[in-house]
C-alpha positions in Angstrom: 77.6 148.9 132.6 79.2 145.4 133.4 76.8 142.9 131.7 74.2 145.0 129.6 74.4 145.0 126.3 73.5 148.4 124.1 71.1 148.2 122.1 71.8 149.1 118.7 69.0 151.7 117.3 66.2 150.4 114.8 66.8 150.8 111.1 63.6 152.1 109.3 62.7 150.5 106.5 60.5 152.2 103.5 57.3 150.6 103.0 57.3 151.8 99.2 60.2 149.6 98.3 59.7 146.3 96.6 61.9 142.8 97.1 62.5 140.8 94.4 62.4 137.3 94.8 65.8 135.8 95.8 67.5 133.8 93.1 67.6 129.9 93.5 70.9 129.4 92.7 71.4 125.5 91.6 74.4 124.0 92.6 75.8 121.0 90.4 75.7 117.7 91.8 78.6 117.3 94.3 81.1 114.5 94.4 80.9 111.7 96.9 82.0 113.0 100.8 85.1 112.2 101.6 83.6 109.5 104.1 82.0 107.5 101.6 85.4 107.8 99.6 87.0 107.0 102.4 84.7 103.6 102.6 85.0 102.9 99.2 88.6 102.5 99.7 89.1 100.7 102.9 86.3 98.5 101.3 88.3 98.0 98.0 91.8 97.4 99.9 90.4 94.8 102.1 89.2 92.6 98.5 92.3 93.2 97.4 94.2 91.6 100.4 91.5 89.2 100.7 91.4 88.3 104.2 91.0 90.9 107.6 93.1 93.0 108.5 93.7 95.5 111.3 92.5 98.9 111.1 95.6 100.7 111.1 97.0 98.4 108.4 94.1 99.3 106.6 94.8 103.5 107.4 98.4 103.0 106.1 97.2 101.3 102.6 94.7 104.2 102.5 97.2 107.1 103.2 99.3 105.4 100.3 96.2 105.9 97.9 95.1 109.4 99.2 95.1 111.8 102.1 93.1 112.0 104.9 91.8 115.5 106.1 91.9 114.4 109.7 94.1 115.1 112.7 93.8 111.1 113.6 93.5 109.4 110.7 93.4 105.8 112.3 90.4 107.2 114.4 88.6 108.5 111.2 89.0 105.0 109.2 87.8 102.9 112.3 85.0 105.5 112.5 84.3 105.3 109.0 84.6 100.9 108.9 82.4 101.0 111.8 79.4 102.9 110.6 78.8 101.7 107.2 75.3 102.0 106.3 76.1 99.3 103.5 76.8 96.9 106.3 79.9 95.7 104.3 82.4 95.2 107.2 82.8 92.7 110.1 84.1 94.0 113.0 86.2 90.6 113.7 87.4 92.2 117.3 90.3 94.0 118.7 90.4 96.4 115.8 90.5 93.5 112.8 88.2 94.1 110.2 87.0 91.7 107.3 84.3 92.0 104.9 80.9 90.7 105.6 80.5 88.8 101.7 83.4 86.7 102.8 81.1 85.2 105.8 78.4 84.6 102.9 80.6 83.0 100.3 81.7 80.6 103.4 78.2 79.6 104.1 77.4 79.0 100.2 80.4 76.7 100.1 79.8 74.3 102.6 78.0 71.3 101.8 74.6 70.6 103.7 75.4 68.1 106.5 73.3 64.8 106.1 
């Protein structure tokens, strides 16, 4: 019949039997994701150039260092720049990114107007 499903018979299950516990299997620590990898070096190659850059500028200096698992990886790193939960990029507009320290080492700098 067009629509119905069959239903498959129930399996009988022994009352007498006992279940062991299932084992807790413990899995060792895992490595950072590949986004906060991915952070850590757009983060790193924008101190090393030292002042903002474009995203995709930023994506080709990545894919230099590593690889990117993603079918658009300028769409991944502008994802990943954007929602940093360290707050360590700026978004300077247009796609430029810079790192937020730089605005604090500015304001440290400046001399207090009298």
């Amino acid at each position: 019949m067009k629509g119905k499903k069959q239903k498959q018979p129930y399996k009988v299950i022994d009352a007498d039997t006992k279940k062991e516990p299932a084992e807790i299997k413990t899995e060792p620590k895992k490595q950072k994701s590949t986004a906060e990898s991915h952070r850590e070096i757009c983060y790193n190659i924008l101190k090393e150039f030292g002042k903002p850059m474009h995203y995709k500028k930023v994506m080709e200096e990545v894919l230099k260092i590593g690889e990117s698992k993603g079918l658009t990886p300028q769409n991944t790193i502008f994802a990943r720049m954007s929602t940093d939960k360290k707050n360590r990029f700026k978004v300077m507009g247009k796609g430029m990114f810079s790192l937020t320290e730089w605005d604090k080492k500015t304001q440290e700098v400046k001399p207090n107007a009298i």
